[in-house]
C-alpha positions in Angstrom: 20.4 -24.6 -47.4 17.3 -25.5 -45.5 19.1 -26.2 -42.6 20.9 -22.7 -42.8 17.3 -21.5 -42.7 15.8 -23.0 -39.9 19.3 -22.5 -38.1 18.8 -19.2 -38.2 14.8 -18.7 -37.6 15.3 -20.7 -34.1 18.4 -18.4 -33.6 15.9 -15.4 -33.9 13.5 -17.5 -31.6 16.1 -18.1 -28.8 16.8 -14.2 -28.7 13.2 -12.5 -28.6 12.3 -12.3 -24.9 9.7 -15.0 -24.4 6.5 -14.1 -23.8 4.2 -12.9 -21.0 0.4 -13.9 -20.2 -1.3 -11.0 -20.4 -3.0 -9.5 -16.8 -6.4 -9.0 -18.3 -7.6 -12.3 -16.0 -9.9 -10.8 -13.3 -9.3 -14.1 -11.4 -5.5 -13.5 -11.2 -3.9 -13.1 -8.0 -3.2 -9.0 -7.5 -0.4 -8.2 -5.9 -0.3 -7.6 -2.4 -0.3 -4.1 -1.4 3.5 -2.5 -0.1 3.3 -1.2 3.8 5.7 1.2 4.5 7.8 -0.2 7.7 9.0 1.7 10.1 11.5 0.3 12.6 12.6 1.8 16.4 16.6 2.8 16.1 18.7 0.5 18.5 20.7 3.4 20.3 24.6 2.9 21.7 24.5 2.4 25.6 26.7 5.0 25.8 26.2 8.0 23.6 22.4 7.0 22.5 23.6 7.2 18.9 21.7 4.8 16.5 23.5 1.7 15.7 20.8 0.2 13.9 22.7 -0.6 10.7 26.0 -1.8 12.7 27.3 -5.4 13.2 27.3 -7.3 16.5 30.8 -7.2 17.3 32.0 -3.8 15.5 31.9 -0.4 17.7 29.7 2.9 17.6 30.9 5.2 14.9 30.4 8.2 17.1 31.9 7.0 20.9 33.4 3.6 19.7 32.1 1.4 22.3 31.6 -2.3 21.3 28.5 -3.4 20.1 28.0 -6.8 22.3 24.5 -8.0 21.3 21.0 -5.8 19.8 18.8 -5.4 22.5 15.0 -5.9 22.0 12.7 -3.6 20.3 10.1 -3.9 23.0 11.8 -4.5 26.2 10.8 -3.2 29.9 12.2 -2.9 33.3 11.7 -4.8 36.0 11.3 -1.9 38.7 8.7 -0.4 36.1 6.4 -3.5 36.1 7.1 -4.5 40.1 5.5 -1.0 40.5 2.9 -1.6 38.8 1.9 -5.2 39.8 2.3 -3.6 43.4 0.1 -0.7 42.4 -2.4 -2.9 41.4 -1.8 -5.1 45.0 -2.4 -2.0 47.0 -5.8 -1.3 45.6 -6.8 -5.0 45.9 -5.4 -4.9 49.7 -7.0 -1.8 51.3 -9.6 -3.9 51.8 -7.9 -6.8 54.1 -7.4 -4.5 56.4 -5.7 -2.1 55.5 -2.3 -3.0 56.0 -1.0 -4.8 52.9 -2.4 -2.4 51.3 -0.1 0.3 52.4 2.6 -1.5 52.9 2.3 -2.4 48.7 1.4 1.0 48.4 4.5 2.3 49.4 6.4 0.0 47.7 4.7 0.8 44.8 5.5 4.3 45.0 9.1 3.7 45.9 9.8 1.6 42.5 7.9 3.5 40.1 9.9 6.6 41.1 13.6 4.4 40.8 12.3 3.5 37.4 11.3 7.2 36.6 14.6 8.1 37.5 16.8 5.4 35.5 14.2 6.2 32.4 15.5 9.8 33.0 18.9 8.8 33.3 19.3 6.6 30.3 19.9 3.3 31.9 16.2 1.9 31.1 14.2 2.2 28.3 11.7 4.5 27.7 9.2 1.9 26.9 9.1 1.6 30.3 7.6 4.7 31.2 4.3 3.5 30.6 4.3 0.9 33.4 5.9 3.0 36.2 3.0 5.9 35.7 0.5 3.2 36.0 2.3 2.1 39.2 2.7 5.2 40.4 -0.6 6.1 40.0 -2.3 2.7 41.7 -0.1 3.2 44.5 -1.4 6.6 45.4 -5.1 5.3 44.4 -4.3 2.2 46.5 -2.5 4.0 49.5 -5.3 6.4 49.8 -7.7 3.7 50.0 -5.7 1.8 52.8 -5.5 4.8 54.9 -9.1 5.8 54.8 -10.3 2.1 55.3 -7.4 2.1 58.0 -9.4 5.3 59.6 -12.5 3.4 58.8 -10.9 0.5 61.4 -9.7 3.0 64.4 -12.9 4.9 64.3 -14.9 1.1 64.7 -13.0 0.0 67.4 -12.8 3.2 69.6 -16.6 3.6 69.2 -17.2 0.2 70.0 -14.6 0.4 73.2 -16.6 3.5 74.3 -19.6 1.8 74.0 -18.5 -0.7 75.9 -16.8 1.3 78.6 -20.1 3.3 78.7 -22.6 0.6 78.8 -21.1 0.3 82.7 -19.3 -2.9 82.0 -21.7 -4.9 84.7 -24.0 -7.4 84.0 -26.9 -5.7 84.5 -27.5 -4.7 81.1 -28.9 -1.2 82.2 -28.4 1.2 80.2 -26.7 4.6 80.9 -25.7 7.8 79.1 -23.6 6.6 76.0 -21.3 9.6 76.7 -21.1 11.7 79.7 -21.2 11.1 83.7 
C-alpha cells in the first residue's frame, strides 16, 4: 500500500505547474522595453497599391500584375543624385573660371528637373525628392556664381585691353589720358 501512496503523491507532483522564482530580485535582468515599428508599404509598379504582405511571385490583388522581386525601403535615383553631385560641382567650379562651372550648372538643373518629373510621374521614388531639390538648388546657387565671376573675367580683360590700347602702345612709357583723345 505504500507504494499506492507514494504512486499517487508524485502523480499529484508531476501535474501541479512547477514553479517560478519569484521577480522580487532587483539584480534581475528587466525586460526590454517594446518599440512600436513602423514599416514604409512596398507599392505595385503599376497601380501603387500596397503589396507589402504579398509573396514574390504572386500578383497585386487590385491590378494583378506580377510581383517579380521587393524593391528597397530606401532606394534613390540616379538622375536625383547626378543633380546633386553636379549641383555641388558648379559651386565648386565658378571659381576656375567660370566655365565648368556653368557648364555643371546646367547640367545640374537639367537632371534635377527629369528626376522631378519621373518623381511626379511615378516611375522613381519619392525618396528621391530630397536629392533633386538639393541639386536644383546648387545649380542655380552654382550657375549664378559662374556667371558673375564669368562677368567678373570680361570686365578684367576689357579694362586691361583699354588700358593697354590707351597707354599709346609705344615704348615710351608716357602716359596719356586713360580714356579719351
Amino acid at each position: 500500500m505504500d507504494n499506492n501512496a507514494n504512486d499517487e503523491r508524485r502523480s499529484d507532483r508531476d501535474d501541479a505547474a512547477p514553479e517560478t522564482p519569484a521577480s522580487d530580485n532587483p539584480l534581475a535582468p528587466a525586460a526590454p522595453p517594446t518599440v512600436p515599428t513602423t514599416r514604409a508599404p512596398i507599392l505595385c509598379a503599376s497601380c501603387r497599391y500596397d503589396i507589402s504582405d504579398q509573396p514574390v511571385g504572386g500578383a497585386c490583388p487590385e491590378c494583378g500584375t506580377p510581383i517579380h522581386q521587393r524593391a528597397a525601403v530606401r532606394q534613390t535615383q540616379g538622375r536625383a543624385i547626378a543633380s546633386m553631385i553636379l549641383g555641388i560641382c558648379s559651386i565648386v567650379g565658378c571659381f576656375m573660371y567660370a566655365v565648368p562651372g556653368l557648364v555643371c550648372g546646367i547640367l545640374a538643373l537639367v537632371f534635377a528637373k527629369k528626376a522631378e518629373l519621373e518623381i511626379q510621374a511615378g516611375r522613381a521614388p519619392v525618396t528621391s525628392q530630397g536629392f533633386a531639390k538639393a541639386g536644383r538648388i546648387c545649380g542655380w546657387i552654382g550657375l549664378s556664381l559662374s556667371i558673375a565671376f564669368f562677368l567678373f573675367w570680361i570686365v578684367y580683360f576689357v579694362f586691361i585691353i583699354l588700358m593697354l590700347v590707351n597707354s599709346g602702345g609705344g615704348g615710351g612709357g608716357g602716359g596719356g589720358p586713360l580714356f579719351g583723345p
